[in-house]
C-alpha positions in Angstrom: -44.3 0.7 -100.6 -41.3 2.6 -102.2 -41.1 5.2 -99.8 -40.4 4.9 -95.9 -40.2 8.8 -94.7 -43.4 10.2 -95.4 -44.9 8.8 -92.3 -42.4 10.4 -90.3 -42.7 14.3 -92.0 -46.3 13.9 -93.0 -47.6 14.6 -89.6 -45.1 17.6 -88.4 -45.6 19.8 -92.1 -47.2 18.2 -94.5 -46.1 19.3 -97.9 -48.9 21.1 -99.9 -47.5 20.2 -103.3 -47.4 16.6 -103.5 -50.9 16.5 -104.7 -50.7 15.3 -108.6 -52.0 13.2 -110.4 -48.4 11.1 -111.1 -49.0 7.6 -110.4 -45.5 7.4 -108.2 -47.1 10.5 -106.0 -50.4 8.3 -105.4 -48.3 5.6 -103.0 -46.4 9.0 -101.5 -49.7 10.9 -100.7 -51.5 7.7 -99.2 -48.5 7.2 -96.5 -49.1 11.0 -95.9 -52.4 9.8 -94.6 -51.3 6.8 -92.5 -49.1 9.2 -91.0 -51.8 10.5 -89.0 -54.8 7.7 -89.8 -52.7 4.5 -89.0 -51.0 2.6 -91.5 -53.2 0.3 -92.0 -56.4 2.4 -93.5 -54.2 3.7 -95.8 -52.3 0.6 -96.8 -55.8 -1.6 -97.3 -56.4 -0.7 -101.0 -52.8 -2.3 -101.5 -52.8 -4.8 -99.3 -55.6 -6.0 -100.2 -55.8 -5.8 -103.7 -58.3 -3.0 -104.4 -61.9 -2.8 -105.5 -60.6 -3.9 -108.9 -59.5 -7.1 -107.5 -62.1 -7.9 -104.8 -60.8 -6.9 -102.2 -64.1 -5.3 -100.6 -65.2 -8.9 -99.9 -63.2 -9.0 -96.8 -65.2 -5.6 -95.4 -68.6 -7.3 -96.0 -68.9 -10.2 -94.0 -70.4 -9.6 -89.7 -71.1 -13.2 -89.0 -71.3 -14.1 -85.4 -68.4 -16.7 -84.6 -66.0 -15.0 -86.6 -63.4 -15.0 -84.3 -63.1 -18.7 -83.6 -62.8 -19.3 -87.6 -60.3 -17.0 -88.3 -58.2 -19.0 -85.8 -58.6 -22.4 -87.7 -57.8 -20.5 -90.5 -54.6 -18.8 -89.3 -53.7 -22.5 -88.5 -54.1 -23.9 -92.3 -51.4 -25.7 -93.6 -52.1 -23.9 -97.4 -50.2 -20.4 -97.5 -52.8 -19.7 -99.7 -56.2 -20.0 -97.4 -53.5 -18.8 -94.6 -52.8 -15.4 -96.6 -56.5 -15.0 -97.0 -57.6 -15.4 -93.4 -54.8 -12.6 -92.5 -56.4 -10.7 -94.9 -59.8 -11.0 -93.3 -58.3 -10.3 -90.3 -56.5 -6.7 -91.1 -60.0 -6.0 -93.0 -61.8 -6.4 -89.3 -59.0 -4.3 -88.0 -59.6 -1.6 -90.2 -63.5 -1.3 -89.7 -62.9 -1.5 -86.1 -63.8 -4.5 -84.7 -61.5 -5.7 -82.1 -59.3 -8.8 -83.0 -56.5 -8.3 -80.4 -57.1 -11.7 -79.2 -55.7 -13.4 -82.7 -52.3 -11.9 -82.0 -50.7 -15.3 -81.3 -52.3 -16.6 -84.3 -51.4 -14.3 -86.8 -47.8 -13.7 -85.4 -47.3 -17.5 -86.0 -47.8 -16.9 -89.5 -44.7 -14.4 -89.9 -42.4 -17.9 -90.4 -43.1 -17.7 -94.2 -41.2 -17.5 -97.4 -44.1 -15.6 -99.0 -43.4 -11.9 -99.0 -47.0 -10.4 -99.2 -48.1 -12.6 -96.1 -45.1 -10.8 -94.3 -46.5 -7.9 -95.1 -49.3 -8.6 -93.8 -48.6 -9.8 -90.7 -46.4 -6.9 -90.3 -48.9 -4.6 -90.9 -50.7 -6.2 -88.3 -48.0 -6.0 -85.6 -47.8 -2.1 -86.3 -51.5 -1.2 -86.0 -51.9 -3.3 -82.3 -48.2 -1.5 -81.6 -49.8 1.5 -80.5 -52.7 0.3 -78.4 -51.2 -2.7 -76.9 -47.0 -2.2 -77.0 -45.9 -4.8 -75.0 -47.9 -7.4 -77.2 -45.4 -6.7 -80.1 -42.8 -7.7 -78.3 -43.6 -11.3 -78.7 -42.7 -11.3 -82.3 -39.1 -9.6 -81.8 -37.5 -12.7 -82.4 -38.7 -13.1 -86.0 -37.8 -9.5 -86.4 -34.2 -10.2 -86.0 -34.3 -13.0 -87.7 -35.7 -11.5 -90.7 -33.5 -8.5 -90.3 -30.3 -11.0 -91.8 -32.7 -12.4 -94.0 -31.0 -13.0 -97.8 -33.9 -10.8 -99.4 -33.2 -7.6 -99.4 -37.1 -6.5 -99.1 -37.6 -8.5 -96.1 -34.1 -7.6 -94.4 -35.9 -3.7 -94.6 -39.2 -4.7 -93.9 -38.1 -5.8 -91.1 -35.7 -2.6 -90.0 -39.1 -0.7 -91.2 -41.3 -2.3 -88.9 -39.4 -2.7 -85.6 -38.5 1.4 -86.5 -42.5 2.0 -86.2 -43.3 0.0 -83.1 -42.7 2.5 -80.9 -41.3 0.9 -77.5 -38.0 1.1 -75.8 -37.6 -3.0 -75.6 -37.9 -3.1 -79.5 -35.1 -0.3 -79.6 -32.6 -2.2 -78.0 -33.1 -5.1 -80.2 -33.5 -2.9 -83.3 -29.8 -1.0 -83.1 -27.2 -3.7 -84.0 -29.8 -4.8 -87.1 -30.1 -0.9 -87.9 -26.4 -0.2 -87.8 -26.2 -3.4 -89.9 -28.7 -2.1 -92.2 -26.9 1.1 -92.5 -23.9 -0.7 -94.1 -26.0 -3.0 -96.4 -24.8 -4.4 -99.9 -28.4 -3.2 -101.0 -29.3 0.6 -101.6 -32.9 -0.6 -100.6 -31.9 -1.5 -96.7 -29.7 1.4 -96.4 -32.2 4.2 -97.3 -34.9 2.5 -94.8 -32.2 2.3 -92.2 -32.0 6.4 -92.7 -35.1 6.4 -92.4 -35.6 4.3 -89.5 -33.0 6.6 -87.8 -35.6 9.4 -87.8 -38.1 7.4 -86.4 -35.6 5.9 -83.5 -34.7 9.4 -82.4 -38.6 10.3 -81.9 -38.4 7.6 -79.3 -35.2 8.0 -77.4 -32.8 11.0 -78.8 -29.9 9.7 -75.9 -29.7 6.2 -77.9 -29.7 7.2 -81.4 -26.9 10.2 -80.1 -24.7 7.7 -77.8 -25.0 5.4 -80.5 -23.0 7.4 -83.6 -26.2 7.1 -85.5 -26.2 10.3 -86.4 -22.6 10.6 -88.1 -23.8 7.7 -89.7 -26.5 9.6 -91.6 -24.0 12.2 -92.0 -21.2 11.0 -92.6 -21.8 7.3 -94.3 -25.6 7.4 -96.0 -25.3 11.2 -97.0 -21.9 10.4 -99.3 -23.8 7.5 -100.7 -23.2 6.6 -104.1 -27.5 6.0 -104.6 -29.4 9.1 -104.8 -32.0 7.5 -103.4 -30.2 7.0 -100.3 -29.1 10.3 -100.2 -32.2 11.6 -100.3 -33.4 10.1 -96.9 -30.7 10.7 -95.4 -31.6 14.1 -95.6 -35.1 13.7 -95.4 -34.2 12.0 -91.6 -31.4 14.4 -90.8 -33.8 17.6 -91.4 -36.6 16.0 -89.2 -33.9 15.2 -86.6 -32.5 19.0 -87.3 -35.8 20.3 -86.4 -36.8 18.2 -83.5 -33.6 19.0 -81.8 -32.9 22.4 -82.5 -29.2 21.7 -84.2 -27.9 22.5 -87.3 -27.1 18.7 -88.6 -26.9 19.6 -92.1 -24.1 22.2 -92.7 -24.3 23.0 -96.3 -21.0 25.3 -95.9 -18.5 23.2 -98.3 -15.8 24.3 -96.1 -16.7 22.5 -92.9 -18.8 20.0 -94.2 -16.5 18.3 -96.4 -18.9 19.2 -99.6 -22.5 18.0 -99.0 -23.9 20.7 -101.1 -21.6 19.3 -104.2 -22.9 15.7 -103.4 -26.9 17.3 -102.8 -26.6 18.9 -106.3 -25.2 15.5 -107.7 -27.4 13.7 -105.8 -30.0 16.0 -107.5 -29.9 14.8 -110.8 -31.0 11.3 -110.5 -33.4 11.3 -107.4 -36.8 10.2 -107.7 -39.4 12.9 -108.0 -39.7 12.5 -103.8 -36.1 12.4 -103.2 -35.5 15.6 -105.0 -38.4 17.2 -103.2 -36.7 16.4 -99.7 -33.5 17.8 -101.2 -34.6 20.9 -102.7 -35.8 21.9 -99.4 -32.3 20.9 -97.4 -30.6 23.1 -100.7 -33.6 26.1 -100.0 -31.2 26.5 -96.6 -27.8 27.1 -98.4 -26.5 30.7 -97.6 -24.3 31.6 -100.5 -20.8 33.0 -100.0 -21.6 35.6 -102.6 -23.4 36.7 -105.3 -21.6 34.7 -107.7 -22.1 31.8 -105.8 -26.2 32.6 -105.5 -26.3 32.4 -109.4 -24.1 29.6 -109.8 -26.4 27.5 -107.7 -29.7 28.7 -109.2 -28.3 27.8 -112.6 -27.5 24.6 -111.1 -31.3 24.2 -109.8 -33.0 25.5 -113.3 -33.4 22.2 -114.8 -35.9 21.6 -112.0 -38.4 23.9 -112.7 -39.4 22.2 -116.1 -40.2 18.9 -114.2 -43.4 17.2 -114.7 -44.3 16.7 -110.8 -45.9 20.0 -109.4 -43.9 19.7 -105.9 -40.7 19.6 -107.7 -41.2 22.9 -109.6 -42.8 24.3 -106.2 -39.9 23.5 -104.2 -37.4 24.6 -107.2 -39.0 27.6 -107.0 -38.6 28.0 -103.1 -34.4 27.4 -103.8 -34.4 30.1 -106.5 -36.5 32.7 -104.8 -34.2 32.1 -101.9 -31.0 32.4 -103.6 -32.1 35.7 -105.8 -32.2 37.6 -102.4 -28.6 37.7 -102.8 -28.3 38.7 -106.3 -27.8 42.4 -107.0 -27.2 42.6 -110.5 -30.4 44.3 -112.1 -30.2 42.5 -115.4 -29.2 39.2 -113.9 -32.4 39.3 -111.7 -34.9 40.1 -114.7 -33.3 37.0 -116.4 -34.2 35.0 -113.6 -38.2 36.0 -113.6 -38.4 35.4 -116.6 -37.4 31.6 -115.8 -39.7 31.9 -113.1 -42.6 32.6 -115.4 -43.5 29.6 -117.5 -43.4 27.4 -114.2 -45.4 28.9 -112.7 -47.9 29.6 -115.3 -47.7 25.8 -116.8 -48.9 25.0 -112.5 -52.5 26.9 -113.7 -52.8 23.9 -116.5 -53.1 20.8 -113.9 -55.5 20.0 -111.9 -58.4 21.8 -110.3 -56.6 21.1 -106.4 -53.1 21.7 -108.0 -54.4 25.4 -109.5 -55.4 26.0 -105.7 -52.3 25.3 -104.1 -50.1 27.1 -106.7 -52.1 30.5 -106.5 -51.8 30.3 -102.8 -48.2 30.2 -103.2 -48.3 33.1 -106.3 -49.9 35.3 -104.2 -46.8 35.2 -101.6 -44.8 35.5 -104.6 -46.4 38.2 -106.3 -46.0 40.8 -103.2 -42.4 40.4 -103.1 -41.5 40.2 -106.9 -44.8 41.2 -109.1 -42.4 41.3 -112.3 -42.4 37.6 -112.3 -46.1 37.6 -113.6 -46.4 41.4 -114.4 -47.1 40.9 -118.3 -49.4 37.8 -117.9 -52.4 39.0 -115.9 -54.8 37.8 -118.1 -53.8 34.1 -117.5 -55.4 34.8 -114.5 -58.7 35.5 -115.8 -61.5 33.2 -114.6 -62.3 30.2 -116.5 -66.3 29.4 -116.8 -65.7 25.9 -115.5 -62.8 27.1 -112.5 -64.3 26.1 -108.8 -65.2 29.1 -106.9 -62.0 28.5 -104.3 -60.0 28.9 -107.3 -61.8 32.2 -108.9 -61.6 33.6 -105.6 -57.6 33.4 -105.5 -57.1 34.4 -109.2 -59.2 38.0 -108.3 -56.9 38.5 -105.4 -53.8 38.2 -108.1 -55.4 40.3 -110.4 -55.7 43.3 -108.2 -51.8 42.5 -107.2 -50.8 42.5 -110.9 -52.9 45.3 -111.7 -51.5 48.4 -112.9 -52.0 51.7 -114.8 -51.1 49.8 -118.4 -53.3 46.4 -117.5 -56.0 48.2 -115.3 -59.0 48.7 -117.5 -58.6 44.8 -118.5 -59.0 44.0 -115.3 -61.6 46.5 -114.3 -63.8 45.0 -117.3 -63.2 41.3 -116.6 -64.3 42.3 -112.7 -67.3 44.1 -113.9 -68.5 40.6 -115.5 -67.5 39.0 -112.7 -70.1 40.9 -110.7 -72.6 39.6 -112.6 -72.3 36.5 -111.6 -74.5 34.3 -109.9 -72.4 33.2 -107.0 -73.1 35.8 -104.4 -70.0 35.7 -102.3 -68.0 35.3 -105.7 -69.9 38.5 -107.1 -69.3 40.8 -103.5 -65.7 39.4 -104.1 -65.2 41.3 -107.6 -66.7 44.0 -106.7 -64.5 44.6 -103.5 -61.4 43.9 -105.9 -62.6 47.1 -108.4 -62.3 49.0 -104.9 -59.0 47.7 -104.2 -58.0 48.9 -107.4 -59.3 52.1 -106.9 -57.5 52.8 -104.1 -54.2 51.6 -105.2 -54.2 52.9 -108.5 -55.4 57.3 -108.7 -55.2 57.0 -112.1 -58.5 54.3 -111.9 -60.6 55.7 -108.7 -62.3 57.6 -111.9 -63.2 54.7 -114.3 -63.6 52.2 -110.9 -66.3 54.7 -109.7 -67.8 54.4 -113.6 -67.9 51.1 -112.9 -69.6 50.4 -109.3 -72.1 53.3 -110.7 -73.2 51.2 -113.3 -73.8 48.2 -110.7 -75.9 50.2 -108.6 -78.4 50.1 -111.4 -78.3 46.3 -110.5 -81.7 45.6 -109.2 -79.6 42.4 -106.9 -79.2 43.7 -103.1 -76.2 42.3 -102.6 -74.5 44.0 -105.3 -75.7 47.3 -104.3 -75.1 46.6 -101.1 -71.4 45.6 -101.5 -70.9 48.5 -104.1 -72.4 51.3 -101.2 -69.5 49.5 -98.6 -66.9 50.0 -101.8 -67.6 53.6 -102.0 -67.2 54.4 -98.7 -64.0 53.2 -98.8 -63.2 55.2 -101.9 -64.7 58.5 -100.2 -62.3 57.3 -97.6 -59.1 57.3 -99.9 -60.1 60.5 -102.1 -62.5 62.5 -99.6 -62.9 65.5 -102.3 -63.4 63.5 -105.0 -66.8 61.4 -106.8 -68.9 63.4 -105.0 -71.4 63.4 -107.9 -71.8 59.4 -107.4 -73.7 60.5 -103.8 -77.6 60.9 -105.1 -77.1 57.9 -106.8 -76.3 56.2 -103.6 -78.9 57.9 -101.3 -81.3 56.6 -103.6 -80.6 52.9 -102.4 -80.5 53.8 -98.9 -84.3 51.1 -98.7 -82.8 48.2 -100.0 -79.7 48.0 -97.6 -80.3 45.7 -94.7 -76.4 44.4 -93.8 -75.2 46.0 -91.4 -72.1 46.5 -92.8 -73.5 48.5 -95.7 -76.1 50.3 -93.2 -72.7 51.5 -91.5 -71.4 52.7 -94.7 -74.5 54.4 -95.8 -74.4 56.1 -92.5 -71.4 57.3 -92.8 -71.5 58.2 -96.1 -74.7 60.9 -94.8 -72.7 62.0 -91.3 -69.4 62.5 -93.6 -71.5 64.2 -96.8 -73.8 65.9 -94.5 -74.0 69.5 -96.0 -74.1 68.0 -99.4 -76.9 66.1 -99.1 -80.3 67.8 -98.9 -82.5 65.5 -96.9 -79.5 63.9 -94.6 -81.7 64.9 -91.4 -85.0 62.6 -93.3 -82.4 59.7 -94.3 -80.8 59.8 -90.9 -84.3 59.9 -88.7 -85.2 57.1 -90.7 -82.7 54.8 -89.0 -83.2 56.4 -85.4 -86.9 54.9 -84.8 -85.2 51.1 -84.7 -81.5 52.5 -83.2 -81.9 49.8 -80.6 -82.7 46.9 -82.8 -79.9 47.7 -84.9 -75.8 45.7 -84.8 -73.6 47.8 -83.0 -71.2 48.9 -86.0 -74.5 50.5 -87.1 -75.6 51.8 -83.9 -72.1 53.6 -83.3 -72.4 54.7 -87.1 -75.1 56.4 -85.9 -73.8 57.7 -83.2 -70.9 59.5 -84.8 -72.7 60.6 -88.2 -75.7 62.5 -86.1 -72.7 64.3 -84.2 -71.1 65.5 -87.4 -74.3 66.8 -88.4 -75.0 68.8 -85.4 -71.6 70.3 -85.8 -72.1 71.1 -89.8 -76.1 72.3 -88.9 -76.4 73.2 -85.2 -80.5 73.1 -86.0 -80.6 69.9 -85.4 -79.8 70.0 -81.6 -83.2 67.6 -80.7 -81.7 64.8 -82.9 -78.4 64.9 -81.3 -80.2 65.2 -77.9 -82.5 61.8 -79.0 -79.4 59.6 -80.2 -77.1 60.7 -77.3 -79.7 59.9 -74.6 -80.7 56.8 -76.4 -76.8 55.8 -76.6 -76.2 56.8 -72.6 -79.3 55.8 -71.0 -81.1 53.4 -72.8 -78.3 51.2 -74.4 -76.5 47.8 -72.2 -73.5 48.1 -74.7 -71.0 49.4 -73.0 -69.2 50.5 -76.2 -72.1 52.5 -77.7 -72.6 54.2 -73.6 -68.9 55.2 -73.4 -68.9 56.7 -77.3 -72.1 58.5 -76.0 -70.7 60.1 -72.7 -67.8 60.8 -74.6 -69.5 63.0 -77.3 -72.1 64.5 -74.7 -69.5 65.9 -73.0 -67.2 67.3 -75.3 -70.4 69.1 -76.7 -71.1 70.9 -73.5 -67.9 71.7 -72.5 -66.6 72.9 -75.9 -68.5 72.4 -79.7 -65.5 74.4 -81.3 -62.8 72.2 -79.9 -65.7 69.2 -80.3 -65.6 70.5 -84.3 -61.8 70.1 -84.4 -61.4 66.4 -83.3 -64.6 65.4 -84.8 -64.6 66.8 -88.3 -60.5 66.8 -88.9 -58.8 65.2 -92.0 -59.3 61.3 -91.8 -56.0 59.4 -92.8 -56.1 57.9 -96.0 -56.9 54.3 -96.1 -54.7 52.3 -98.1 -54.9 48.9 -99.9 -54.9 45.9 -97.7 -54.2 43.5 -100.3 -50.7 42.8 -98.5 -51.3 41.9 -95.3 -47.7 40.6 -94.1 -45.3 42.7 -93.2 -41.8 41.9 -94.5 -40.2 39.8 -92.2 -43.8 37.3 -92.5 -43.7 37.5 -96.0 -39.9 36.4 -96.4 -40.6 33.3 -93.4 -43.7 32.2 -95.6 -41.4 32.6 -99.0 -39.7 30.0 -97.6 -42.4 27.4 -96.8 -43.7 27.6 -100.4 -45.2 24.3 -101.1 -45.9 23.5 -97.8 -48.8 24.0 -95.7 -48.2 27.4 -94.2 -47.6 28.8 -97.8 -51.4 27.2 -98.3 -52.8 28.5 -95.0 -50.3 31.8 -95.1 -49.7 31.7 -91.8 -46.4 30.3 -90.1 -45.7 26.8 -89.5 -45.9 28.0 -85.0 -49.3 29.2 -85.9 -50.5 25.6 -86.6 -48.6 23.2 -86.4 -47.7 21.4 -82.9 -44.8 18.4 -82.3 -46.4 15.4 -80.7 -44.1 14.8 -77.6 -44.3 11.2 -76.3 -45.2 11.9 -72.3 -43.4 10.0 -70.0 -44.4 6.6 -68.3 -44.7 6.9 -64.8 -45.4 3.4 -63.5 -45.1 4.0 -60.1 -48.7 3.5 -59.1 -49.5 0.9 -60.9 -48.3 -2.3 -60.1 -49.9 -4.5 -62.8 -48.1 -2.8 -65.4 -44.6 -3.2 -64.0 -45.7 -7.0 -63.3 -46.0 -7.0 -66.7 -42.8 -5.4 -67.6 -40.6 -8.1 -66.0 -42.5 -10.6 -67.1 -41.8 -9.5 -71.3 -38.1 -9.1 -69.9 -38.0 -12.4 -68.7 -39.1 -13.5 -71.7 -37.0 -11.5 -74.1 -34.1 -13.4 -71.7 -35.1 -16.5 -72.2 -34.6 -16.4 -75.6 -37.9 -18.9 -76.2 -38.9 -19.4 -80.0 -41.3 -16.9 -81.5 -44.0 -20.0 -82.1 -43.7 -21.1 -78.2 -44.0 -17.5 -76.7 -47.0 -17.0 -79.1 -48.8 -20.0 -77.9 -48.0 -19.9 -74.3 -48.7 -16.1 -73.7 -52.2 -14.9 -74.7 -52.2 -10.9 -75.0 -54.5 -9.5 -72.2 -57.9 -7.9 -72.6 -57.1 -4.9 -70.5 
């Protein structure tokens, strides 16, 4: 594997834009998975050689005795069969059959020359790591041993390894190989070391602190002459950063001795992962000034024409970041302009891609629209887009709409509607009524429009267009009143509750200008306890306000208010009845007042954070949060390792002294394997 750190970040905040189809991202996205899956489910189609090269014969063979020949096999003299039966042995372990008690065997085949049976083995180790601990520490021997071996691969894979078994015995073993590791001839062992830094401080933060480990990341692996160990080091220092709460990486030039100078030339010759995890230690900078601000985003511009998605998300991230600062009007249009064609060129990859980039458009489009503005139409919906990704590209529509693009978008959302997915279809028509209600200008031609759907003979376009004019009677009460027959004339084919509300309230609001209200309300009032409650307190209400507009229908008000106090269970609907029953018979004037006054104006809900939530998820773009748009507190909880308490249970301290008077002994790693058999329990 070329990459050692996505383990460790994968499982705190995965990063939404590493999904593409570059073949370097493929090996990237699969550690993502081991991250939380185990390393070894992950790692099979590798290890293993893939379908391509057979390797599903290992997964189909459940002969009984299987056990007993994998342990000749271990024992062959041929590093060939050996390799093979190791193989067979990680492809049990990943199916989930139970070959703990081969842990001797396959340990005795780590003294090789052969690099992919290390590998294997290794691999091994890790997986029974984490369910049996103190097993591993049979093998610690060969992992110091291998730690000074002359190959540079197996001197990290090593490091790597002891780094991922996760048990205080191992650490103490692992630090004077590590802090050898961190002064390697080879850029290979020192970027795992950084690396394996991160993972040591999961499992004791005192050590790695006491130790200087980290002013070693900070001081010797971030002024590294390999971008590629620069890089991890800050890929390990930010996961430290945010573990412990302390700033580690100081991007202030003056008192850190110029990291930022070495990020930015570090920058330029990363791999596609490296700059990732250095774009988002650069998206912290806090410019001195506004000169400054522009000077680094000129210095981050180059990135946004990358080939790999996550690169131009998290260039993006930097830039946004950094314009905050800039107050020069002209200077700012010049920079969304750069920000266009990125983000346009994301809506040309992949189907997944398209998803995660309009999730982080739409943050970007409340807080600076003139990035996109002039380019609405690419977001018009393809025939052959998946629904998840129509659904985001109407939602940026009615944020880029405006009086000059508005009848564009008004007609591509009236063909929407006529559709045949149905929540696709009551999507588009709910977006005309958003831009109704944000734009005056279009309420008129918007109304045109739903108008011309209620002539749809499909119920659940009528009924979605009777909820969208309620809400535009809601935002222009004086207005479109003409549209209100035609509405009334649908009232038999609505049977959502949610349009039966609206209807309602439509007649209770519309009450003297509708003819036959008292006919279209009674019809509802035979089945007022088998109806939801939203319609049942519709009810309610709009049989009040027409009492108050035509006092003749007192018995109606009587029947709904006695069937709302003293025939209802809800509590909701009995307290709105009491409520209105009394304020009738104490005063209808004053009732008139508070009942019939001027509703506020609704307004358009198509930006639901308020700043400060917008600005935190700004700066999560192409990470999860930006995906889910929520922040990272909302969903994302640190695994904290609880600790032993081995007070009560004296078989497990028996056992502890006796691995620690083994590890003193010093006894080879083929005699401790033979003479100590790992324990069912």
């Amino acid at each position: 594997s070329e990459d050692d750190g996505v383990g460790v970040f994968g499982r705190h905040v995965a990063r939404a834009g590493v999904i593409c189809s570059h073949q370097p991202q493929v090996a990237q996205q699969t550690h993502v998975a081991s991250a939380t899956l185990g390393p070894v489910n992950a790692a099979m189609s590798l290890k293993l050689g893939g379908t391509k090269a057979g390797g599903s014969k290992y997964f189909s063979t459940t002969k009984r005795g299987e056990i007993h020949e994998l342990k000749q096999e271990l024992h062959q003299i041929d590093a060939t069969r050996k390799k093979e039966a190791v193989k067979k042995v990680i492809a049990a372990m990943t199916v989930g059959k139970d070959v703990s008690t081969l842990f001797p065997d396959v340990v005795s085949c780590m003294q090789t020359s052969n690099i992919e049976l290390k590998k294997l083995v290794y691999l091994y180790v890790i997986n029974y790591a984490k369910a049996q601990p103190e097993v591993a520490i049979l093998a610690v021997n060969t992992f110091v041993k291998d730690a000074s071996d002359p190959n540079p691969l197996i001197r990290a894979l090593a490091v790597r390894t002891m780094g991922c078994i996760r048990l205080d015995e191992i650490t103490e073993y692992l630090l004077e190989r590590l802090r050898a590791a961190c002064r390697d001839s080879d850029p290979y062992v020192r970027k795992t070391a950084g690396i394996c830094i991160a993972k040591v401080y999961e499992i004791n933060p005192e050590l790695v602190e006491d130790q200087g480990f980290i002013d070693v990341l900070s001081r010797d692996l971030l002024g590294d002459g390999n971008p590629v160990v620069v890089a991890n080091a800050v890929a390990a220092l930010t996961e430290i950063q945010e573990t412990s709460g302390r700033t580690l990486l100081d991007l202030d030039d003056d008192r850190s001795g110029g990291v930022r100078e070495k990020l930015f030339a570090a920058l330029l010759e990363s791999t596609e992962w490296g700059q990732v995890f250095i774009l988002d230690a650069l998206a912290k900078l806090d410019p001195r000034d506004e000169k400054d601000a522009c000077d680094a985003i000129e210095r981050i511009k180059p990135r946004l024409t990358h080939a790999n998605p996550a690169v131009v998300l998290a260039s993006i991230k930097v830039v946004l970041k950094l314009m905050d600062r800039v107050r020069n009007k002209e200077q700012l249009r010049a920079f969304c302009k750069k920000l266009n064609p990125p983000l346009i060129t994301l809506l040309s990859c992949e189907k997944e891609i398209q998803y995660v980039a309009l999730r982080n458009i739409l943050l970007i489009v409340q807080k600076w629209p003139a990035i996109l503005a002039a380019d609405v139409k690419m977001f018009f919906c393809k025939y052959s887009d998946p629904i998840y990704v129509k659904m985001q590209k109407v939602d940026i529509m009615v944020h880029l709409a405006s009086e000059r693009n508005v009848d564009q978008v008004l007609k591509e959302l009236k063909d929407y509607a006529m559709e045949v997915d149905v929540d696709f279809v009551r999507k588009a028509i709910r977006a005309i009524g958003r831009c109704a209600i944000k734009l005056e200008r279009a309420a008129e031609t918007c109304i045109e429009k739903l108008s011309e759907l209620l002539e749809n003979c499909q119920r659940h376009v009528i009924q979605t267009a009777v909820v969208v004019i309620k809400d535009i009677f809601r935002k222009y009460p004086t207005k479109f009143e003409t549209v209100l027959r035609q509405v009334c004339e649908h009232i038999d084919e609505l049977d959502e509750p949610e349009a039966k509300a609206s209807m309602i309230w439509i007649l209770g609001e519309y009450a003297e200008r509708i003819s036959n209200v008292e006919e279209l309300l009674d019809s509802y009032l035979d089945g007022f306890h088998d109806e939801e409650q939203s319609v049942q307190l519709a009810l309610l209400s709009a049989t009040v306000k027409l009492f108050l507009k035509n006092p003749e229908c007192q018995d109606m008000v009587a029947r709904v208010l006695k069937q709302a106090t003293e025939e209802t269970t809800d509590p909701d609907i009995r307290d709105r009845g009491y409520i209105y029953w009394r304020m009738l018979s104490t005063n209808p004037e004053l009732t008139k007042q508070v009942v019939l006054s001027d509703k506020p104006q609704i307004k358009d809900d198509g930006r639901p954070f308020d700043r400060t939530v917008l600005d935190k998820l700004l700066e999560d773009i192409s990470l999860m949060s930006s995906v889910y748009h929520q922040l990272p507190s909302q969903f994302v909880t640190r695994m904290t390792q609880p600790a032993r308490d081995d007070s009560d249970d004296e078989d497990a301290r028996e056992k502890a002294r006796a691995i620690k008077e083994e590890l003193d002994r010093g006894t080879p790693d083929r005699e401790r394997a033979g003479s100590r058999r790992p324990r069912d329990d």
